[in-house]
ZADO-1210 file (C-alpha; in nm, 4 decimals, padded with zeros to 6 digits):
<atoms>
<atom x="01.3560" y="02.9036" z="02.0865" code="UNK" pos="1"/>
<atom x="01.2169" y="02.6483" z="01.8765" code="UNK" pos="2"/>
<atom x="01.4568" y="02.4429" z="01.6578" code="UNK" pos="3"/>
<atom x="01.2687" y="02.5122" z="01.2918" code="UNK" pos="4"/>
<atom x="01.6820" y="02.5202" z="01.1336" code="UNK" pos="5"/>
<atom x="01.5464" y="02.2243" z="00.8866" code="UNK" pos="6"/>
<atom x="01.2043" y="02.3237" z="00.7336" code="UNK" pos="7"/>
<atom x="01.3882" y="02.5030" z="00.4567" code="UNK" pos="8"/>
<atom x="01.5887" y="02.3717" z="00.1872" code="UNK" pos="9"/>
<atom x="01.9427" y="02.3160" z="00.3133" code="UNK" pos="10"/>
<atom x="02.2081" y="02.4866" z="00.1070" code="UNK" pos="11"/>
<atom x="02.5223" y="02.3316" z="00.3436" code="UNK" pos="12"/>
<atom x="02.6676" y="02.0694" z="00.5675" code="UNK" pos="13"/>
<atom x="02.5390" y="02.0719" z="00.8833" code="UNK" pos="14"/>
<atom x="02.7959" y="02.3289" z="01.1379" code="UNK" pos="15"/>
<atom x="02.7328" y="02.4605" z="01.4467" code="UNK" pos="16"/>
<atom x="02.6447" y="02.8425" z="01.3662" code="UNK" pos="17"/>
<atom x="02.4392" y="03.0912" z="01.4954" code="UNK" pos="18"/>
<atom x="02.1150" y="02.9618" z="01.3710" code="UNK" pos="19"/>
<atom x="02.1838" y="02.6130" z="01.5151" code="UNK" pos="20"/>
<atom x="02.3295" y="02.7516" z="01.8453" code="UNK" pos="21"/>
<atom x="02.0108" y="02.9889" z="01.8810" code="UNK" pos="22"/>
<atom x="01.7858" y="02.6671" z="01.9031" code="UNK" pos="23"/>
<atom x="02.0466" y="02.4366" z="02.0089" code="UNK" pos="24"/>
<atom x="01.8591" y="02.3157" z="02.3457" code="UNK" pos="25"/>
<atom x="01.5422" y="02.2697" z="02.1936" code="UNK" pos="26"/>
<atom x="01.7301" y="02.0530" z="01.9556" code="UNK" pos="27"/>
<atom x="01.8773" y="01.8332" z="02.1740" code="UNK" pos="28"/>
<atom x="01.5678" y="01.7436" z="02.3826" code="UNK" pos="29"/>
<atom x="01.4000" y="01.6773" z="02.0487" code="UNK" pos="30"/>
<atom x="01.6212" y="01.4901" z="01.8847" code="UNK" pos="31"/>
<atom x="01.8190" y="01.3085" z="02.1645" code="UNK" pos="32"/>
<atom x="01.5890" y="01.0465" z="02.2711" code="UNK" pos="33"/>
<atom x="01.6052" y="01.0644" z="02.6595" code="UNK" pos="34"/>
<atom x="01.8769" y="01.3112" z="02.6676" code="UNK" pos="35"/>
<atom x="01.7561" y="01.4697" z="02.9976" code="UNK" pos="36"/>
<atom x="01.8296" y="01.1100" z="03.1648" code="UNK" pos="37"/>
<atom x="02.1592" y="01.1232" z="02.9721" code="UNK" pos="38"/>
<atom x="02.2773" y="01.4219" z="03.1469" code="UNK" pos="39"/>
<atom x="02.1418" y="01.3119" z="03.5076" code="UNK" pos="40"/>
<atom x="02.3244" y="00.9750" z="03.4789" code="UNK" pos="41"/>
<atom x="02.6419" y="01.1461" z="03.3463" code="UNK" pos="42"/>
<atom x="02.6426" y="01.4168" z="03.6576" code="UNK" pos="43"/>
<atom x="02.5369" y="01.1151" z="03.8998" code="UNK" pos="44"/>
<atom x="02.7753" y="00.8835" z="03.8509" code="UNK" pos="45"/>
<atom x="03.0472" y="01.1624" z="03.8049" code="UNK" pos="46"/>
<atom x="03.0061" y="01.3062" z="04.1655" code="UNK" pos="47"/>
<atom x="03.1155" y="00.9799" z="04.2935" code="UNK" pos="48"/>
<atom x="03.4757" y="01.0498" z="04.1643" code="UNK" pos="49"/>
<atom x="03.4529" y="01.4292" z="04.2390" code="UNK" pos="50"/>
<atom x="03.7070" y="01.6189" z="04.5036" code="UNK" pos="51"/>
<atom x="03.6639" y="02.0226" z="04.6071" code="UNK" pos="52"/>
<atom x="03.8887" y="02.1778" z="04.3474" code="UNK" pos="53"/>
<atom x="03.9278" y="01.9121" z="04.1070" code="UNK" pos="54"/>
<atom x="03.9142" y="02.0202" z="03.7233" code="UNK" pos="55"/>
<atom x="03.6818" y="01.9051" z="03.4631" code="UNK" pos="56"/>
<atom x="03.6070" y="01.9604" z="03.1047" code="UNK" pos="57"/>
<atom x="03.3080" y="01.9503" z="02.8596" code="UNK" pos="58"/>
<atom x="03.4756" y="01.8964" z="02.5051" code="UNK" pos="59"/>
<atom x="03.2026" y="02.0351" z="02.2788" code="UNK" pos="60"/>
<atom x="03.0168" y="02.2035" z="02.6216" code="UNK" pos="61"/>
<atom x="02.7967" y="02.3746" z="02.3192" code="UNK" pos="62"/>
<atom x="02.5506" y="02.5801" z="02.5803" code="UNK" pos="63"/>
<atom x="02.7353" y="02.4611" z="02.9103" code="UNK" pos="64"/>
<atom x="02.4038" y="02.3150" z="03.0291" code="UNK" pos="65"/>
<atom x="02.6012" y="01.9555" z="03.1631" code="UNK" pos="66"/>
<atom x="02.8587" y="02.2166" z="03.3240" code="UNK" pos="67"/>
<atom x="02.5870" y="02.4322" z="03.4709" code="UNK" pos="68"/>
<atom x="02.4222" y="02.1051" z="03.5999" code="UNK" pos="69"/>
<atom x="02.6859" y="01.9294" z="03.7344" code="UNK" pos="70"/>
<atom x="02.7587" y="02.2607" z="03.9385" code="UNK" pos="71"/>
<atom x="02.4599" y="02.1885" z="04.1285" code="UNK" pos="72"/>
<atom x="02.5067" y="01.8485" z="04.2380" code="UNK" pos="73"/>
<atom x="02.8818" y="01.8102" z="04.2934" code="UNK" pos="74"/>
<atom x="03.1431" y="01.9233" z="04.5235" code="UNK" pos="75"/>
<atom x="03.2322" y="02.3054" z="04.5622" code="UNK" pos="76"/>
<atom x="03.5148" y="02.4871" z="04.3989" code="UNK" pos="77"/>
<atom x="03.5341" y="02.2356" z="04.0913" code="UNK" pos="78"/>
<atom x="03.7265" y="02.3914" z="03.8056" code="UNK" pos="79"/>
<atom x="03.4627" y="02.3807" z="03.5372" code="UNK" pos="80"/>
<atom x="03.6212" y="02.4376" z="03.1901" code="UNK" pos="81"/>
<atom x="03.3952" y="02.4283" z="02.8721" code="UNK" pos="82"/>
<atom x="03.5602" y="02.3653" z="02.5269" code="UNK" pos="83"/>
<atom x="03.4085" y="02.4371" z="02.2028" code="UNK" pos="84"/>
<atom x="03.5266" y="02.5280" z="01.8584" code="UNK" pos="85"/>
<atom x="03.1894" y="02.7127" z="01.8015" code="UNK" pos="86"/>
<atom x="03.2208" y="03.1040" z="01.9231" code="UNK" pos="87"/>
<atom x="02.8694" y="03.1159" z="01.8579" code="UNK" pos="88"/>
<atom x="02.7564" y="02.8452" z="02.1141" code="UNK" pos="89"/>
<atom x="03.0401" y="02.9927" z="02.3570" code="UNK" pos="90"/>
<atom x="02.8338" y="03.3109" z="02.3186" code="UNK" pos="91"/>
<atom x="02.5282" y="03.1485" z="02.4522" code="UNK" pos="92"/>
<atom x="02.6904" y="02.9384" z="02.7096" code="UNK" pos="93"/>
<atom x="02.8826" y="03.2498" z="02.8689" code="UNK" pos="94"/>
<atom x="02.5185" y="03.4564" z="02.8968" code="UNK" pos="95"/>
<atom x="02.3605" y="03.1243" z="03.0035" code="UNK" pos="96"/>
<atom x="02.6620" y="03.0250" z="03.3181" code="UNK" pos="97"/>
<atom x="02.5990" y="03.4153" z="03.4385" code="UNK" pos="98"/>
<atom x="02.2689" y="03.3869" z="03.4617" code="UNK" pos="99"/>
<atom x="02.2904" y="03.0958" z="03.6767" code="UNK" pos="100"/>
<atom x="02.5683" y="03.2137" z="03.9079" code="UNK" pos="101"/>
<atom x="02.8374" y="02.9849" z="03.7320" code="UNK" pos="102"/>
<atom x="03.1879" y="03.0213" z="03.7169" code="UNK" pos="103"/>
<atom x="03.3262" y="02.8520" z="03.4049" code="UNK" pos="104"/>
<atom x="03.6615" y="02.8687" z="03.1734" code="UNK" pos="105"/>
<atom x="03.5575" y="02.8697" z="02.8211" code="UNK" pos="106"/>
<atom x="03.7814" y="02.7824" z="02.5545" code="UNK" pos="107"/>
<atom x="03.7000" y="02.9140" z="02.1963" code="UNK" pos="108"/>
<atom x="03.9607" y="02.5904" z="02.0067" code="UNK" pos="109"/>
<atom x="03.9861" y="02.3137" z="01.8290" code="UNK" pos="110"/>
<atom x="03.9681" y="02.0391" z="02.0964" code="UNK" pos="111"/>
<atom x="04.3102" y="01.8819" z="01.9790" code="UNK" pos="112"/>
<atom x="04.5311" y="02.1814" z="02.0568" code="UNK" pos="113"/>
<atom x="04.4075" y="02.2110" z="02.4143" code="UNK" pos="114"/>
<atom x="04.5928" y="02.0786" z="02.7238" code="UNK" pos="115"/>
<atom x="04.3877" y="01.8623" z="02.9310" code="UNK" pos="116"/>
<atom x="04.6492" y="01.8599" z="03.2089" code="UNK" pos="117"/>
<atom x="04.5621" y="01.7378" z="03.5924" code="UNK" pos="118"/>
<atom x="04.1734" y="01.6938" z="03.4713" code="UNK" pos="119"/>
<atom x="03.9672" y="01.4256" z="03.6953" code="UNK" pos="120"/>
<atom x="03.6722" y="01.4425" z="03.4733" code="UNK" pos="121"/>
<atom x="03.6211" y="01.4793" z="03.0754" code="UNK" pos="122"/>
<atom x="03.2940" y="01.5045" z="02.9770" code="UNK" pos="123"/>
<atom x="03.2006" y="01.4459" z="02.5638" code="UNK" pos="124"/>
<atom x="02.7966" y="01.4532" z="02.5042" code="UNK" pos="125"/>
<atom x="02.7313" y="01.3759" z="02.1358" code="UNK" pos="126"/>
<atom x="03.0705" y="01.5383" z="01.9923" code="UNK" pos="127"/>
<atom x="03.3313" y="01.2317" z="01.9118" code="UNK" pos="128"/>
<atom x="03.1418" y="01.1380" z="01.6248" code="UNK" pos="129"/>
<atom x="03.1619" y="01.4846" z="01.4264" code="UNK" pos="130"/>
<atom x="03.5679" y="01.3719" z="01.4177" code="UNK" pos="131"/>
<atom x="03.7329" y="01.1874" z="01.1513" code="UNK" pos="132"/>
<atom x="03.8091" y="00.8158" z="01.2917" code="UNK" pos="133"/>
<atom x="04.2099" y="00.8531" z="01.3330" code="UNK" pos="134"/>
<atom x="04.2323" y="01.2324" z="01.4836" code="UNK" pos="135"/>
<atom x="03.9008" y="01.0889" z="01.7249" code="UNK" pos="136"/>
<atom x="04.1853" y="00.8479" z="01.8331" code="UNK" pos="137"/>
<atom x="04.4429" y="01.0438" z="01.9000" code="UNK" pos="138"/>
<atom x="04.2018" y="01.2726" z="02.0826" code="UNK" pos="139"/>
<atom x="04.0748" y="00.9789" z="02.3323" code="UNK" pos="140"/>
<atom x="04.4187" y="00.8684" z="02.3647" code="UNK" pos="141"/>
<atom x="04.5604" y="01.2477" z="02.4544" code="UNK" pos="142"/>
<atom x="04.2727" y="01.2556" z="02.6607" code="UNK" pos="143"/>
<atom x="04.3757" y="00.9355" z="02.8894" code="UNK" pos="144"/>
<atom x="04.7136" y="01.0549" z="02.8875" code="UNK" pos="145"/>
<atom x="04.6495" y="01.4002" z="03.0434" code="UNK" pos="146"/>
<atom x="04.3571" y="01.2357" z="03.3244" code="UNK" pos="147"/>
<atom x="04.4914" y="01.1686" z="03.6311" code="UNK" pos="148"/>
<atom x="04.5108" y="00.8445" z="03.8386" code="UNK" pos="149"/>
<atom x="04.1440" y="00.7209" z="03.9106" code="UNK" pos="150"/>
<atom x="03.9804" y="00.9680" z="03.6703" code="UNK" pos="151"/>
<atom x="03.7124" y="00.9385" z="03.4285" code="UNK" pos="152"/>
<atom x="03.5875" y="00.9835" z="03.0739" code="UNK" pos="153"/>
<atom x="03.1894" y="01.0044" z="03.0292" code="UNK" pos="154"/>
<atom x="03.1171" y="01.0336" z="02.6703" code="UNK" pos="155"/>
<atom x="02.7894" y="00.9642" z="02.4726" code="UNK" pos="156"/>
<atom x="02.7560" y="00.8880" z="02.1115" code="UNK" pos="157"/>
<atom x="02.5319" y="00.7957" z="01.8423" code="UNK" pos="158"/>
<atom x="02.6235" y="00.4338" z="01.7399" code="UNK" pos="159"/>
<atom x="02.5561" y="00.1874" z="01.4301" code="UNK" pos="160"/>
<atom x="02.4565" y="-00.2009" z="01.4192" code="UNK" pos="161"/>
<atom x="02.7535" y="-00.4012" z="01.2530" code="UNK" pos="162"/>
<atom x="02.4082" y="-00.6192" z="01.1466" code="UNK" pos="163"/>
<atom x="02.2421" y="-00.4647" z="00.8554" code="UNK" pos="164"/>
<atom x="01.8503" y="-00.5631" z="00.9595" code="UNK" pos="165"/>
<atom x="01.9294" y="-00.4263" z="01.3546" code="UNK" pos="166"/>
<atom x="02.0743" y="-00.1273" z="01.1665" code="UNK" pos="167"/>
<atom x="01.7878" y="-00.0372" z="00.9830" code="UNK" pos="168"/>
<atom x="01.5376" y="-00.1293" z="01.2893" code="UNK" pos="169"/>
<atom x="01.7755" y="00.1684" z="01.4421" code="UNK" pos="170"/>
<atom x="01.6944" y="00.3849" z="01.1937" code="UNK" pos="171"/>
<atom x="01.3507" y="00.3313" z="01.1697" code="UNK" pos="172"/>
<atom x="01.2749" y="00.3599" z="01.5078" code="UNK" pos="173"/>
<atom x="01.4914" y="00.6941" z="01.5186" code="UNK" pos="174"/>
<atom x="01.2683" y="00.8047" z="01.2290" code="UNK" pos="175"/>
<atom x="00.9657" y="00.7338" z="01.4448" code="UNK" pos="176"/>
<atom x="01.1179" y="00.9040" z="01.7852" code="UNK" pos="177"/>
<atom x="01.1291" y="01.2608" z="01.5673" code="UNK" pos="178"/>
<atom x="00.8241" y="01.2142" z="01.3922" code="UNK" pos="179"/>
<atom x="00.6764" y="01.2416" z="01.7778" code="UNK" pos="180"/>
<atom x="00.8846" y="01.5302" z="01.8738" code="UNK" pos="181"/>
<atom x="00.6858" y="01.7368" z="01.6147" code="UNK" pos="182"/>
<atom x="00.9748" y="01.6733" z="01.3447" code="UNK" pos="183"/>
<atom x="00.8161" y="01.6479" z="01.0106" code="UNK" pos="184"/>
<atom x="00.9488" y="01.3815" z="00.7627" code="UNK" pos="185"/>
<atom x="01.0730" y="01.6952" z="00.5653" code="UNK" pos="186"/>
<atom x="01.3127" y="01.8088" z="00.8172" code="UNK" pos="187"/>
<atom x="01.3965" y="01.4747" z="00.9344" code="UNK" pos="188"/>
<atom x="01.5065" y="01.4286" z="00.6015" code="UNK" pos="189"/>
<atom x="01.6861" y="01.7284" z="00.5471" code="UNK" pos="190"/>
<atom x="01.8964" y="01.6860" z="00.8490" code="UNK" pos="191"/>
<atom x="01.9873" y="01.3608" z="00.7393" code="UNK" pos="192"/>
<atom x="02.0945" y="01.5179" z="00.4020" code="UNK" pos="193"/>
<atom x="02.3159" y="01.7870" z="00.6200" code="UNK" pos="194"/>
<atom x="02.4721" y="01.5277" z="00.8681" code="UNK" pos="195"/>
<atom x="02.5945" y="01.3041" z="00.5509" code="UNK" pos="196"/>
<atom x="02.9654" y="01.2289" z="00.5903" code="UNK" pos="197"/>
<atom x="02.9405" y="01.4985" z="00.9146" code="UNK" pos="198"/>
<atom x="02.8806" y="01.2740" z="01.1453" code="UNK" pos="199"/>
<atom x="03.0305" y="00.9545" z="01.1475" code="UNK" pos="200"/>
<atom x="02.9089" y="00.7190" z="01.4492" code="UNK" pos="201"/>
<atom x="03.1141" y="00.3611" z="01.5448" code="UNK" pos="202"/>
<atom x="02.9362" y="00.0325" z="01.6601" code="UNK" pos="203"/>
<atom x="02.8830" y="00.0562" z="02.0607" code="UNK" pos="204"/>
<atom x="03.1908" y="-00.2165" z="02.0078" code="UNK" pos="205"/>
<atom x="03.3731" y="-00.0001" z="01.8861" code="UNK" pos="206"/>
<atom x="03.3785" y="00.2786" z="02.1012" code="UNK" pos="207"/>
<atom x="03.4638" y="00.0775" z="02.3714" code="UNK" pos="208"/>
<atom x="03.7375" y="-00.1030" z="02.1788" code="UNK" pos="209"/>
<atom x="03.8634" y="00.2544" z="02.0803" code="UNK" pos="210"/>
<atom x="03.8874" y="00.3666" z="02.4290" code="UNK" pos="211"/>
<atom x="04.0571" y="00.0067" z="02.5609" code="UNK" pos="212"/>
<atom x="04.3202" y="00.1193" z="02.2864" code="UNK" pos="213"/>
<atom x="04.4091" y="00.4174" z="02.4107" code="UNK" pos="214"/>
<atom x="04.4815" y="00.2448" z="02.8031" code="UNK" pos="215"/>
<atom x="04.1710" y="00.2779" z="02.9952" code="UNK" pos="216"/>
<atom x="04.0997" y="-00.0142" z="03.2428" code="UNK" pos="217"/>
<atom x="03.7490" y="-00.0286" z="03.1969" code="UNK" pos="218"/>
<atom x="03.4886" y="00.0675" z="02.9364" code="UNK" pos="219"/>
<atom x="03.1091" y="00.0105" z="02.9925" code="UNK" pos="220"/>
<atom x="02.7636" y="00.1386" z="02.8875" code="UNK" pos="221"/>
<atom x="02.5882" y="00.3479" z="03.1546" code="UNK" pos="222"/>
<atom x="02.2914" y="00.3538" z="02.9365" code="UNK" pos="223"/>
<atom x="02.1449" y="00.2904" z="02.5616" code="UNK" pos="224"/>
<atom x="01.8264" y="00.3486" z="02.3851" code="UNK" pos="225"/>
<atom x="01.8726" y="00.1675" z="02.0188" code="UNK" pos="226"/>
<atom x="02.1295" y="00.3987" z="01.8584" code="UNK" pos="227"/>
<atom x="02.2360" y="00.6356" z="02.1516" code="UNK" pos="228"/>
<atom x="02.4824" y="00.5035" z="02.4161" code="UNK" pos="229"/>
<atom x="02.6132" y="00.6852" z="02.7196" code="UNK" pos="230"/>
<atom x="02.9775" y="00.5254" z="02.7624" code="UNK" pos="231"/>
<atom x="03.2204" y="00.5271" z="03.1117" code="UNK" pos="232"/>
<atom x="03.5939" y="00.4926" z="03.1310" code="UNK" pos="233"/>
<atom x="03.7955" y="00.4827" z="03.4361" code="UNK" pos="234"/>
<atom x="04.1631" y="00.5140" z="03.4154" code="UNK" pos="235"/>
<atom x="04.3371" y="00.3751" z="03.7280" code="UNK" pos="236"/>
</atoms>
């Protein structure tokens, strides 16, 4: 379906309901600048650490498309576990991963209060910057603690310029990305409106800093188009 969630009058904060999860794809290809390429770098440099029967997780797996994905490029057997705190995109992803044949764990929860015991992979598209700055910290850092040797942590997020003329270059250029996905400057604006104090995005500095903090070894970009950054950690 096509994401129209904005052309009205917003009445809310933006949340992840059943009008947003009915569109949800459509949004992110809209409004994700090359999120496709996002995805295909995440799954190809994850198959590189992946073993038959090793367990991975998608914290905010919204309609399990990365879980789906990676299914079809990686090692057999994986244990593919989806966590999401909206039952309304769990809906969707449970009718998507059975019409494609694949077996995943979903996990209707807050993503603090689940165990993320013996994973190899944790995958985060887009979701650490919908949590407040100190619980995001003690997620990444329960997160490293619960990987084992050698794993990894793929996350993207949207990020800020800590310079105020780069910052508003970011924006502007955003602006224009939407404007070409058939957004019009009403929507674009009302989504703004909803996302105010929602989302809360760190300097591409900062997320690495944030996961150096927590004890990874390494921290680097895998990719960035102005203000969205796909991020890799490796724990040894």
């Amino acid at each position: 379906m096509t994401d129209k969630v904005f052309e009205k009058s917003i009445s809310k904060q933006f949340e992840f309901d059943e009008e947003v999860a009915s569109v949800f794809d459509d949004m992110l290809n809209r409004s994700v600048p090359f999120y496709k390429e996002m995805q295909r770098l995440t799954i190809n440099f994850a198959v590189n650490f992946l073993e038959e029967k090793d367990k991975i997780y998608d914290l905010g797996c919204s309609t399990a498309s990365t879980l789906i994905e990676l299914s079809k490029h990686s090692a057999p057997n994986l244990e593919l576990i989806g966590v999401d705190n909206s039952e309304a995109m769990l809906n969707r992803a449970r009718k998507k991963s059975k019409a494609f044949g694949v077996d995943i764990k979903f996990i209707n929860d807050d993503l603090h209060n689940v165990s993320y015991d013996n994973a190899k992979l944790v995958i985060s598209n887009y979701t650490l910057q919908f949590i407040r700055p100190l619980q995001r910290e003690k997620l990444v850092k329960k997160i490293y603690n619960n990987l084992r040797k050698e794993g990894i942590f793929i996350f993207s997020e949207k990020v800020i310029s800590s310079n105020k003329t780069l910052d508003k270059q970011y924006i502007d250029e955003y602006y224009e990305f939407k404007k070409t996905q058939g957004y019009s400057e009403f929507e674009i604006a009302q989504k703004r409106e909803a996302l105010e104090n929602v989302l809360i995005p760190y300097t591409e500095e900062e997320n690495k800093k944030m996961i150096l903090d927590a004890g990874f070894d390494h921290c680097e970009t895998l990719f960035k188009w102005v203000n969205f950054a796909t991020f890799i950690a490796i724990k040894k």
